[in-house]
C-alpha positions in Angstrom: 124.0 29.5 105.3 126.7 32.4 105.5 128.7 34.1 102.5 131.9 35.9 103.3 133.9 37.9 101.4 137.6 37.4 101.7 140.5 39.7 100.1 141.8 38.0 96.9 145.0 37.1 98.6 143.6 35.4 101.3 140.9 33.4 99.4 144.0 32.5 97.4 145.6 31.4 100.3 142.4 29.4 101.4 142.5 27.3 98.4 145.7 26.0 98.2 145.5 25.3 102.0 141.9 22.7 101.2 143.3 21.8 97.8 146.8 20.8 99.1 144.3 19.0 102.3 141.7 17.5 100.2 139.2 19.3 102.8 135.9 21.5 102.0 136.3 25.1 102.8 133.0 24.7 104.8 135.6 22.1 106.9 138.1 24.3 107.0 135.6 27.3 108.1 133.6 24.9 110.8 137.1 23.7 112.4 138.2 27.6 112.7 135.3 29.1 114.0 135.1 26.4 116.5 138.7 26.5 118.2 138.4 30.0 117.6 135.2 30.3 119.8 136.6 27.5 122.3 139.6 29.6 123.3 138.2 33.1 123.3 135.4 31.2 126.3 138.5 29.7 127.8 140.3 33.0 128.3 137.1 34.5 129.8 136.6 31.6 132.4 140.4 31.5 133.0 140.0 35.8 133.6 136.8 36.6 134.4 138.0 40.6 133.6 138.7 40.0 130.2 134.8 38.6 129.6 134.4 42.1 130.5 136.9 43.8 127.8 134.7 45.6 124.9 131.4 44.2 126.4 129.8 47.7 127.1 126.4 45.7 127.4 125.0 47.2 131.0 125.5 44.2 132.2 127.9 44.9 135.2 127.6 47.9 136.9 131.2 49.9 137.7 130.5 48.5 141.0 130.1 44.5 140.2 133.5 45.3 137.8 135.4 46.8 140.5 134.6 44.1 142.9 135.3 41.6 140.5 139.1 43.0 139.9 139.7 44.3 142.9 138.0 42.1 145.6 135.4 42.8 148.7 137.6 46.0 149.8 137.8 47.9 146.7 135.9 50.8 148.4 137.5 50.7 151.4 139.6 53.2 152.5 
């Protein structure tokens, strides 16, 4: 279950776009977050960099990042 709070001009917005559809707003929501979420993991496979964008995990060190931008001689040289 999740509750979101929209702005009253864009839950305005939301309902006429299901009532003028006949669809649920759970539909609508599911069908969003899931082309949302496809394309975001597209981008990342299609540029492994931008995976990397706002991540700030620890998960790469500055060395895997610059070899992964740069290539094997980014420390050359």
């Amino acid at each position: 279950m999740l509750s979101v709070r929209l702005p009253e001009d864009l839950e305005a917005q939301f309902s006429a776009y299901c009532a003028a559809r006949h669809l649920r707003k759970s539909q609508v929501v599911q069908t969003a977050l899931r082309r949302l979420l496809s394309e975001e993991t597209a981008q990342a496979e299609a540029d492994p960099f931008l995976a990397l964008v706002g991540s700030g995990n620890g998960r790469y060190s500055t060395e895997d990042i610059m070899h992964m931008s740069r290539g094997e001689d980014w420390n050359q040289p």
